[in-house]
N, CA, C and O atoms as a Maestro MAE file, in Angstrom:
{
 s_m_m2io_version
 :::
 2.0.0
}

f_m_ct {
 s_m_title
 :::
 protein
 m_atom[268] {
  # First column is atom index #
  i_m_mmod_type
  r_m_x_coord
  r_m_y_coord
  r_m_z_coord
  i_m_residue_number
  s_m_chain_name
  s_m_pdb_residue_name
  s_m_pdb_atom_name
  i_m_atomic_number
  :::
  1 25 101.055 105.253 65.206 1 A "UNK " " N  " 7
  2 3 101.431 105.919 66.446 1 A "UNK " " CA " 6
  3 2 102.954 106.037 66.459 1 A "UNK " " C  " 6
  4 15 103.558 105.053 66.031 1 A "UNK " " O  " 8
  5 25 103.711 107.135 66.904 2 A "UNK " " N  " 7
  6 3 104.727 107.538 66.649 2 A "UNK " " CA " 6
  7 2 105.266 106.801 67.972 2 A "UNK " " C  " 6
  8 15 104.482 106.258 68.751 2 A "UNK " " O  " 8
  9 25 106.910 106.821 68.210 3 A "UNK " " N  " 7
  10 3 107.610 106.201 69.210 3 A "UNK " " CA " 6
  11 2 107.315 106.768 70.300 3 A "UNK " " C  " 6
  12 15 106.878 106.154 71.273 3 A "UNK " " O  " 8
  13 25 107.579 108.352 70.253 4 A "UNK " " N  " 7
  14 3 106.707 109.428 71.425 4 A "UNK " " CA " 6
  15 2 105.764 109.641 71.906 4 A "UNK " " C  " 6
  16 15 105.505 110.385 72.852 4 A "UNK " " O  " 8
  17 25 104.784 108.641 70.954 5 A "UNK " " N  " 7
  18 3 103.282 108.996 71.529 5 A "UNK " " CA " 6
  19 2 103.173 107.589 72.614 5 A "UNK " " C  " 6
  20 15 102.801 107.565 73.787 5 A "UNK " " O  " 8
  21 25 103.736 106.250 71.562 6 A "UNK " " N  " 7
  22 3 104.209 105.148 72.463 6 A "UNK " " CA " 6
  23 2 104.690 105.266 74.056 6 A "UNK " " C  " 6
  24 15 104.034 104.697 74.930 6 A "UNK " " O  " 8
  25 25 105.373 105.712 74.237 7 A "UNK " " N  " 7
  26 3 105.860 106.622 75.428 7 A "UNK " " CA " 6
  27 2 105.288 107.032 76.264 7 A "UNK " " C  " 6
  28 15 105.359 106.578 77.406 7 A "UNK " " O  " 8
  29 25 104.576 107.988 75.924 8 A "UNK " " N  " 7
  30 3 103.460 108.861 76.274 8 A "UNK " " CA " 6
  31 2 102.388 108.017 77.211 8 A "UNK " " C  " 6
  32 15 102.203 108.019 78.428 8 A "UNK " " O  " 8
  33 25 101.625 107.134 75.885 9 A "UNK " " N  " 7
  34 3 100.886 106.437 76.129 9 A "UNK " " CA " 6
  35 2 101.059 105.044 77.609 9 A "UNK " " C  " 6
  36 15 100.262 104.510 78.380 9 A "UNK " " O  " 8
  37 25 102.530 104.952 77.362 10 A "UNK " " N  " 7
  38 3 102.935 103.857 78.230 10 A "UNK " " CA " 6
  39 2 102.951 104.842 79.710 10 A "UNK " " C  " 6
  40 15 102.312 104.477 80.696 10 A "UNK " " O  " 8
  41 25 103.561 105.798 79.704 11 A "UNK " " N  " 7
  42 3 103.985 106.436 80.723 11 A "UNK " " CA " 6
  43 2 102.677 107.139 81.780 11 A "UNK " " C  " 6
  44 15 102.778 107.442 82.969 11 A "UNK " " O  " 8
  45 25 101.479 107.258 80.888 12 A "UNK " " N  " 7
  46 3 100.063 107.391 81.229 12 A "UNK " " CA " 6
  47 2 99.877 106.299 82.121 12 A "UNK " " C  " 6
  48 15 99.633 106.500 83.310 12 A "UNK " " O  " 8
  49 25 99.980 105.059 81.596 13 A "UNK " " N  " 7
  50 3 99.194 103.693 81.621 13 A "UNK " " CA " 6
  51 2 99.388 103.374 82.931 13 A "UNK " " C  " 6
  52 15 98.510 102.915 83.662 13 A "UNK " " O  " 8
  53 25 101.496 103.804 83.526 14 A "UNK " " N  " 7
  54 3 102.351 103.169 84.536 14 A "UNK " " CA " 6
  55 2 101.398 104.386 85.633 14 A "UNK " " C  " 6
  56 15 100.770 104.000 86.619 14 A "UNK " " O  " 8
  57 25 101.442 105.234 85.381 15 A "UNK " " N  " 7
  58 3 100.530 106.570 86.442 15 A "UNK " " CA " 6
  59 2 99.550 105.805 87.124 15 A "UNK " " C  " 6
  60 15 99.607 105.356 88.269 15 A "UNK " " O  " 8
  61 25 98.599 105.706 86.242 16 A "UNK " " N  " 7
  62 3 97.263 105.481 86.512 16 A "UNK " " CA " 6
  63 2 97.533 104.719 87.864 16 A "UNK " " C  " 6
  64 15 97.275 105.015 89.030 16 A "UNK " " O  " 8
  65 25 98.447 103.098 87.004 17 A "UNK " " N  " 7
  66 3 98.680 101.746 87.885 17 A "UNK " " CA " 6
  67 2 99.038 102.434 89.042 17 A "UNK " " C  " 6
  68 15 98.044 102.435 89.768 17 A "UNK " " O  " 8
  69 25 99.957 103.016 89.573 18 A "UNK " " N  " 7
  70 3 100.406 103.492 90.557 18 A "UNK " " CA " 6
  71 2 99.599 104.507 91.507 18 A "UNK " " C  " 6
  72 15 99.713 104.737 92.711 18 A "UNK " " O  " 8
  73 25 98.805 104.989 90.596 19 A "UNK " " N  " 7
  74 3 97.234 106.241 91.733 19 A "UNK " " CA " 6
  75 2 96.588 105.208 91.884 19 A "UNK " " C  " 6
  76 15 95.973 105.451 92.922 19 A "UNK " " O  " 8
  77 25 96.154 103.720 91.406 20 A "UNK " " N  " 7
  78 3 95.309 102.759 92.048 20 A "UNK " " CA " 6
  79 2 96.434 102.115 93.204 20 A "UNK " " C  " 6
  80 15 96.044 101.946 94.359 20 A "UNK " " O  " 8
  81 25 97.596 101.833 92.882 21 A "UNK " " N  " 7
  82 3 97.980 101.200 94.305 21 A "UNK " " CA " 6
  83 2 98.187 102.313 95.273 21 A "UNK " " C  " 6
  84 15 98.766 101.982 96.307 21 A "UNK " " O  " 8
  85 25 97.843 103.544 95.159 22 A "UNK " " N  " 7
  86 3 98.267 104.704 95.985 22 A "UNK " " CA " 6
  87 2 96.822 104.578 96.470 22 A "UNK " " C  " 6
  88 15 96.777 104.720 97.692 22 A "UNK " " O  " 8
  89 25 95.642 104.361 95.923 23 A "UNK " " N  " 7
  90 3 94.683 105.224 96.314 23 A "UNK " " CA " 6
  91 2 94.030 103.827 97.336 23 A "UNK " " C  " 6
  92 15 93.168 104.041 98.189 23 A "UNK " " O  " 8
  93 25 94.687 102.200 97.039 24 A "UNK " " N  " 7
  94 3 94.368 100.997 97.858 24 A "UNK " " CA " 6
  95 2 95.049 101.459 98.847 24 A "UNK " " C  " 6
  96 15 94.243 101.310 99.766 24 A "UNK " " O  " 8
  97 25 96.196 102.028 99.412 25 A "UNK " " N  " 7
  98 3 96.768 102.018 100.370 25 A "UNK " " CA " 6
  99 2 95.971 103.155 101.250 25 A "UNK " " C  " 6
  100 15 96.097 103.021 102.467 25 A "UNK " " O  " 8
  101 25 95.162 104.261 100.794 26 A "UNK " " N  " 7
  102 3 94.644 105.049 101.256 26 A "UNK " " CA " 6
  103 2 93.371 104.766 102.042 26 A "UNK " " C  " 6
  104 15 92.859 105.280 103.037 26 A "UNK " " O  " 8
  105 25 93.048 103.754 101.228 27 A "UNK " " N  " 7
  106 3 91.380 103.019 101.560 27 A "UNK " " CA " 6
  107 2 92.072 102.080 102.524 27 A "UNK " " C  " 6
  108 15 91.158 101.643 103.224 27 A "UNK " " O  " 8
  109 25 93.271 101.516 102.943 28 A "UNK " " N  " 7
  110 3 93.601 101.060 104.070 28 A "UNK " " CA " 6
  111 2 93.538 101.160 105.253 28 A "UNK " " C  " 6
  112 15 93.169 100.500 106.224 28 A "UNK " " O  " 8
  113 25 94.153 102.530 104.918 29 A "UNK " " N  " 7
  114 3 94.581 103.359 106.136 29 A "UNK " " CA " 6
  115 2 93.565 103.951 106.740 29 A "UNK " " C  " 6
  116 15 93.600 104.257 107.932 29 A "UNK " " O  " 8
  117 25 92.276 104.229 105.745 30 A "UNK " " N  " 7
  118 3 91.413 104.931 106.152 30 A "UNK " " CA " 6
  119 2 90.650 103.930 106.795 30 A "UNK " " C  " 6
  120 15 90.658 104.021 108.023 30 A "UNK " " O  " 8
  121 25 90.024 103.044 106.338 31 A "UNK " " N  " 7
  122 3 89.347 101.897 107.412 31 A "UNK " " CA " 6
  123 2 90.343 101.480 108.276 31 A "UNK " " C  " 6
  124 15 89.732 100.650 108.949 31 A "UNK " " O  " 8
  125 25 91.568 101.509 108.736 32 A "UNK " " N  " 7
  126 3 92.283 101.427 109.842 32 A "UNK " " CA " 6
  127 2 92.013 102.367 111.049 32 A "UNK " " C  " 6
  128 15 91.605 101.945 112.131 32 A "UNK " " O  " 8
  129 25 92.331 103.986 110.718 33 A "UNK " " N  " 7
  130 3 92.031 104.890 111.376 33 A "UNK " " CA " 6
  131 2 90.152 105.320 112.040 33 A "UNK " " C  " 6
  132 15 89.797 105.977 113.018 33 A "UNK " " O  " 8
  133 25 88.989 104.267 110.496 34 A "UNK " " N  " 7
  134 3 87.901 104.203 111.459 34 A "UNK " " CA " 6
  135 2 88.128 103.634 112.788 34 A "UNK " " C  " 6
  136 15 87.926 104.230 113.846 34 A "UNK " " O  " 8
  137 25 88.729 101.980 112.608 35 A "UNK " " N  " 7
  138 3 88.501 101.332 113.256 35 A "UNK " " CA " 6
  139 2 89.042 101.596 114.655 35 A "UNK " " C  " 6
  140 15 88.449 101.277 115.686 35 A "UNK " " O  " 8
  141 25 90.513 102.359 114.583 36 A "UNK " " N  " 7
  142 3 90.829 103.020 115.970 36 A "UNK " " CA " 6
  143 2 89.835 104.139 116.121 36 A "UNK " " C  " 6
  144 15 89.610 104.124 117.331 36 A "UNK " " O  " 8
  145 25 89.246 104.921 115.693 37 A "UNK " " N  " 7
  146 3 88.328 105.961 116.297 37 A "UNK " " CA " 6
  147 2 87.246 105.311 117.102 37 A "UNK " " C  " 6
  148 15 86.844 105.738 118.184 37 A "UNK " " O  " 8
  149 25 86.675 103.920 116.300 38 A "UNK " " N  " 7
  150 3 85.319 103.219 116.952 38 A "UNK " " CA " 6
  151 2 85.726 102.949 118.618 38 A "UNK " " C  " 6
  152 15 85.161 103.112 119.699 38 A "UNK " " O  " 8
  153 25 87.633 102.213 117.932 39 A "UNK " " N  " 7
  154 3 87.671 101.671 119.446 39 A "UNK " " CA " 6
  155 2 88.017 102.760 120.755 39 A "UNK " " C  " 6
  156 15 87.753 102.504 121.930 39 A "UNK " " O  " 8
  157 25 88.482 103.666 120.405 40 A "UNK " " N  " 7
  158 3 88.921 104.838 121.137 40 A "UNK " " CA " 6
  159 2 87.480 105.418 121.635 40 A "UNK " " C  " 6
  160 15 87.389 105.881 122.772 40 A "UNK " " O  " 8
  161 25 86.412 105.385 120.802 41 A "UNK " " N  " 7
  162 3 85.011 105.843 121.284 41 A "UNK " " CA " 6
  163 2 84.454 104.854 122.286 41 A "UNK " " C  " 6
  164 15 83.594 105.186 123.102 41 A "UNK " " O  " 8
  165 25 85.011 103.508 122.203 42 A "UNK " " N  " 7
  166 3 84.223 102.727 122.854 42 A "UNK " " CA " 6
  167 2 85.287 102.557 124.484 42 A "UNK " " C  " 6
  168 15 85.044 102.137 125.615 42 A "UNK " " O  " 8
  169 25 86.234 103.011 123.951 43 A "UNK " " N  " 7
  170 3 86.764 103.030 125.567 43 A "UNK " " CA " 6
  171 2 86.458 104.119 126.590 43 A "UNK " " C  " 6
  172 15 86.668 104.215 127.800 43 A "UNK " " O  " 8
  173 25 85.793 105.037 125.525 44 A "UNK " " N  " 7
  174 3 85.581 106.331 126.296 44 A "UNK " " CA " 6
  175 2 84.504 106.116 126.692 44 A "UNK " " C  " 6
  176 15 84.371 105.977 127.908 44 A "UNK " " O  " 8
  177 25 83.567 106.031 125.988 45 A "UNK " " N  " 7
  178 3 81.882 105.098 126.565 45 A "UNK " " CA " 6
  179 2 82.493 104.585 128.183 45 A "UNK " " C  " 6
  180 15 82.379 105.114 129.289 45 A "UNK " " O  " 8
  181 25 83.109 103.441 127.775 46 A "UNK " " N  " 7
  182 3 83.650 102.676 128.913 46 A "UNK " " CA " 6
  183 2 83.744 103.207 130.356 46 A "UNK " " C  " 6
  184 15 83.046 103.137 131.367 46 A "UNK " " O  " 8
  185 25 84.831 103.726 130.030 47 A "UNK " " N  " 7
  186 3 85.379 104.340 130.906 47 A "UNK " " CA " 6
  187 2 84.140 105.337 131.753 47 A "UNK " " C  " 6
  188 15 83.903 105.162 132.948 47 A "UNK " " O  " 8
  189 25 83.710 105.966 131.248 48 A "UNK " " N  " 7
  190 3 82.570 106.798 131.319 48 A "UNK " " CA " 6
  191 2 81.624 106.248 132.396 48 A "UNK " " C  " 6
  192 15 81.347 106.703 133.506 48 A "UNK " " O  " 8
  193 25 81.095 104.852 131.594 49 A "UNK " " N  " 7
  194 3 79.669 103.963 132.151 49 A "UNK " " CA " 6
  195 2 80.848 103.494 133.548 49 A "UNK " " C  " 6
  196 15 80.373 104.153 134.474 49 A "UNK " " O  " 8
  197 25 81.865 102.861 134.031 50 A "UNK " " N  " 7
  198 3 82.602 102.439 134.723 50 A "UNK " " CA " 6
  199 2 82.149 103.766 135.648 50 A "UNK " " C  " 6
  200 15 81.203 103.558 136.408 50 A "UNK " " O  " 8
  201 25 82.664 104.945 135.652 51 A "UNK " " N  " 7
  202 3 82.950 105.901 136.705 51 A "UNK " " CA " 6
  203 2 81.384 106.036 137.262 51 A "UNK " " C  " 6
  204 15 81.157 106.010 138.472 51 A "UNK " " O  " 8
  205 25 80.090 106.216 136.050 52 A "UNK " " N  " 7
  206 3 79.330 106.239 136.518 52 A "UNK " " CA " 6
  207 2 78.881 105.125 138.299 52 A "UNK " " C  " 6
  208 15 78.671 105.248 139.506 52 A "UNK " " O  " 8
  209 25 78.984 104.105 137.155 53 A "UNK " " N  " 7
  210 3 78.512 103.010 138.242 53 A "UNK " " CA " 6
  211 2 79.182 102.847 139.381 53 A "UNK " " C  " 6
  212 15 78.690 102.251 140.338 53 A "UNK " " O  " 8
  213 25 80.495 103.416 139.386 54 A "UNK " " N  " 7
  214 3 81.290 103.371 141.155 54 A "UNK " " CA " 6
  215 2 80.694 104.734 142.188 54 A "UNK " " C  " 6
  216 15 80.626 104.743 143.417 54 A "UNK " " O  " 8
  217 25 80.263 105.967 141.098 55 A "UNK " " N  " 7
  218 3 79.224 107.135 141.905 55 A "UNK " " CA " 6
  219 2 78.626 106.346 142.412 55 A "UNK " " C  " 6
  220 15 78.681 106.202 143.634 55 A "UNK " " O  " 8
  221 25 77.525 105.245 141.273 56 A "UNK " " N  " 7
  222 3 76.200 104.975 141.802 56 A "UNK " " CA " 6
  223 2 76.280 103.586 143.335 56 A "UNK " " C  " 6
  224 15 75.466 103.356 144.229 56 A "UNK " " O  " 8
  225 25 77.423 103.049 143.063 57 A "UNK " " N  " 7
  226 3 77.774 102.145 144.189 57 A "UNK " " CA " 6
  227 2 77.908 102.981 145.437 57 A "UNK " " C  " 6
  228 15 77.297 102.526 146.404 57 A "UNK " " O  " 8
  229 25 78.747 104.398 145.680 58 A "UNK " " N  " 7
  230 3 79.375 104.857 146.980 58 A "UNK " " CA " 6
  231 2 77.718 105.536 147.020 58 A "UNK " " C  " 6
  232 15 77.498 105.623 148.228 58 A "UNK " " O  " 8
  233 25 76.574 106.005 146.339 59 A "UNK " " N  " 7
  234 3 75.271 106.362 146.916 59 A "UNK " " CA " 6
  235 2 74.393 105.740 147.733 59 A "UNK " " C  " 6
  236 15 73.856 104.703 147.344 59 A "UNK " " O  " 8
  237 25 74.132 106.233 148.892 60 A "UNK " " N  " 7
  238 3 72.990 105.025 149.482 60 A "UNK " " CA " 6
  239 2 72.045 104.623 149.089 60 A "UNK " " C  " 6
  240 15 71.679 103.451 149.171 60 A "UNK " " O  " 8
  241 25 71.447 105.554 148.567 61 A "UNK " " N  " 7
  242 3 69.733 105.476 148.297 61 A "UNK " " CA " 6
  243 2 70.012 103.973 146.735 61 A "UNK " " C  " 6
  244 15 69.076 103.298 146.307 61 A "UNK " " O  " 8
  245 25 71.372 103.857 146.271 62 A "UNK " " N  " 7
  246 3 71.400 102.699 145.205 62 A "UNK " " CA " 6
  247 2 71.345 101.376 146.056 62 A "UNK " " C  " 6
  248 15 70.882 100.300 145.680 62 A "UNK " " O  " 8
  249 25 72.042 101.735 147.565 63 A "UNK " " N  " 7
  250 3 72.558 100.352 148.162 63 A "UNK " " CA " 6
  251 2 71.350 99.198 148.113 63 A "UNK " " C  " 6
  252 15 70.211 99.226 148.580 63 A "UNK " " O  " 8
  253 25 72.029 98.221 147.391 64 A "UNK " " N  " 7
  254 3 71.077 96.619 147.381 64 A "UNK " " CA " 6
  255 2 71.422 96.100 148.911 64 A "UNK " " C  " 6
  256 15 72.573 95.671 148.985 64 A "UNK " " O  " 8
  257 25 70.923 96.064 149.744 65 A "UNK " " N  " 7
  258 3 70.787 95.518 151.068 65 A "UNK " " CA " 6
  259 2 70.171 93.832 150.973 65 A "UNK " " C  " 6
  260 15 69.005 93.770 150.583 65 A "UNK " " O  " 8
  261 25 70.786 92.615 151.262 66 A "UNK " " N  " 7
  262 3 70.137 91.266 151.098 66 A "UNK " " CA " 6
  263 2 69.976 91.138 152.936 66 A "UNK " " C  " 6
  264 15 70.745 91.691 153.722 66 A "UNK " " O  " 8
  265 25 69.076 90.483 153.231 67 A "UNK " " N  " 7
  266 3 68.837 89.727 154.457 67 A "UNK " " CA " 6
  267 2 69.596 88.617 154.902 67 A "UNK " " C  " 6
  268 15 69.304 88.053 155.956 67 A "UNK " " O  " 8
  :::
 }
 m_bond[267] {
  # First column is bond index #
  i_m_from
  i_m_to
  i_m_order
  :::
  1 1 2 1
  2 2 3 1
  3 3 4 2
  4 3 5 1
  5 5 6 1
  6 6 7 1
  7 7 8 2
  8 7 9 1
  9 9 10 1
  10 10 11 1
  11 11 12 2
  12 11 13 1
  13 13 14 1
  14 14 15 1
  15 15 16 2
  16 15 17 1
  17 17 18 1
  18 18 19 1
  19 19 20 2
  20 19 21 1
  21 21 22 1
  22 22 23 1
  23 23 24 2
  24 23 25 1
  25 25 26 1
  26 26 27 1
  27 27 28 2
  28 27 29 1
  29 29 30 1
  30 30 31 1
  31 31 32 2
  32 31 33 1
  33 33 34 1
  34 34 35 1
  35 35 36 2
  36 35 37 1
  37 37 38 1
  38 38 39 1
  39 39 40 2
  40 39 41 1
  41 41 42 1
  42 42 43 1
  43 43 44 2
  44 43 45 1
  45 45 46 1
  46 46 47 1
  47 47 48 2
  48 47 49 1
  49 49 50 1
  50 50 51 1
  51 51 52 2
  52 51 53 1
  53 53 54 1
  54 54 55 1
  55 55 56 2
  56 55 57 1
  57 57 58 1
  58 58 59 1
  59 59 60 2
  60 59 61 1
  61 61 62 1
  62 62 63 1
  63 63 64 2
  64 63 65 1
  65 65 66 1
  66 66 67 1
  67 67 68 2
  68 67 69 1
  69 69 70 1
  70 70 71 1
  71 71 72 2
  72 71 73 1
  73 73 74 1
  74 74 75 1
  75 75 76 2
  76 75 77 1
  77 77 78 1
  78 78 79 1
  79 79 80 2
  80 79 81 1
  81 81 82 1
  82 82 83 1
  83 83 84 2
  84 83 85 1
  85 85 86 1
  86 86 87 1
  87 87 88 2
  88 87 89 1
  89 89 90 1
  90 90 91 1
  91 91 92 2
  92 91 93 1
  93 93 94 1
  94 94 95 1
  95 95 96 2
  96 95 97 1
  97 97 98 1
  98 98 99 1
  99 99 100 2
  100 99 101 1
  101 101 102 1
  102 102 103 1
  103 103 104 2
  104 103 105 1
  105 105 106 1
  106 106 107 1
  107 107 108 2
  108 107 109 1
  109 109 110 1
  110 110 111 1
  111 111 112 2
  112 111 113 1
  113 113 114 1
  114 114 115 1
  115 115 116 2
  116 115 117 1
  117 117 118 1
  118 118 119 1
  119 119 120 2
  120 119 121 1
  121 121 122 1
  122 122 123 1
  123 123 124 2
  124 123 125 1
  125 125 126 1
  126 126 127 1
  127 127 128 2
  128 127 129 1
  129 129 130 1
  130 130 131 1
  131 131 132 2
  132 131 133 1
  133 133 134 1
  134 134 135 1
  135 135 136 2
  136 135 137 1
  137 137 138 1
  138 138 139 1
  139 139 140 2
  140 139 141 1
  141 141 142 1
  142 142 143 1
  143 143 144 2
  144 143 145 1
  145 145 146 1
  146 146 147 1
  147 147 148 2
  148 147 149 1
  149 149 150 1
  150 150 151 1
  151 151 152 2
  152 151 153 1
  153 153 154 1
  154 154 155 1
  155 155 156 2
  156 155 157 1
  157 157 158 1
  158 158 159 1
  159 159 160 2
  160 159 161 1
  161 161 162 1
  162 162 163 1
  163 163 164 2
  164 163 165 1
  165 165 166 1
  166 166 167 1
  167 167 168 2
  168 167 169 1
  169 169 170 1
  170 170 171 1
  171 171 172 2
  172 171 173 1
  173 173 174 1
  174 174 175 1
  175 175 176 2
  176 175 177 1
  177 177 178 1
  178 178 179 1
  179 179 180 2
  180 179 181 1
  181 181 182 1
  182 182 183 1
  183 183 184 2
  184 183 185 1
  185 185 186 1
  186 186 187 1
  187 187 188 2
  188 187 189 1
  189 189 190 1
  190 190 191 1
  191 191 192 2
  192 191 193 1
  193 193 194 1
  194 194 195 1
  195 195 196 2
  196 195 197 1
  197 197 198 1
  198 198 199 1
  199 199 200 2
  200 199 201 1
  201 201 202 1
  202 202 203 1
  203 203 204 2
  204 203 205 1
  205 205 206 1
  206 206 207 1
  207 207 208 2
  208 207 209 1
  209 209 210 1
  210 210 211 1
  211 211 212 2
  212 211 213 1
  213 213 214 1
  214 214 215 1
  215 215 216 2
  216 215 217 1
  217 217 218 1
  218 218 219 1
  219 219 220 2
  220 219 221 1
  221 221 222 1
  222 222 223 1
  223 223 224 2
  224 223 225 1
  225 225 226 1
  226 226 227 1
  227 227 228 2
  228 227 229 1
  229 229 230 1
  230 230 231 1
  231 231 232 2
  232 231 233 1
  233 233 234 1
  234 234 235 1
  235 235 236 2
  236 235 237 1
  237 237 238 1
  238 238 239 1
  239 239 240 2
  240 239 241 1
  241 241 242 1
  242 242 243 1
  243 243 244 2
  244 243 245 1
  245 245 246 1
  246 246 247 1
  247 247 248 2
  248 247 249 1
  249 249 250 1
  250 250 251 1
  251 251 252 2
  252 251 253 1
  253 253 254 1
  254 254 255 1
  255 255 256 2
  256 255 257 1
  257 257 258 1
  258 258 259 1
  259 259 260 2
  260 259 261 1
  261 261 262 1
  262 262 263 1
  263 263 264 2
  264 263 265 1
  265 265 266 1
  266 266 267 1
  267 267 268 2
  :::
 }
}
């Protein structure tokens, strides 16, 4: 193997290494950005079931009446 192909070969090798720590940082970010979508979905749920249940409180026909 010639000095250039040496080179070559090395300069391949350093790539690769570097698209795997590029492509870990990607798989980071990307299960990061699930995990804010889940929680952003679940506040919206939230929020949602919340407004419901203060309708269903100001309705009469819901009112719990105790003795």
């Amino acid at each position: 193997m010639s000095n250039n192909e040496y080179k070559y070969c090395m300069r391949i090798h350093e790539l690769e290494e570097e698209l795997k720590g590029e492509q870990g940082k990607i798989k980071m970010f990307n299960d990061f950005l699930i995990e804010m979508l889940e929680k952003e979905k679940i506040q919206k749920e939230n929020c949602y079931l919340k407004e419901q249940l203060f309708k269903l409180s100001k309705d009469p026909k819901y009112k719990t009446y105790y003795p």
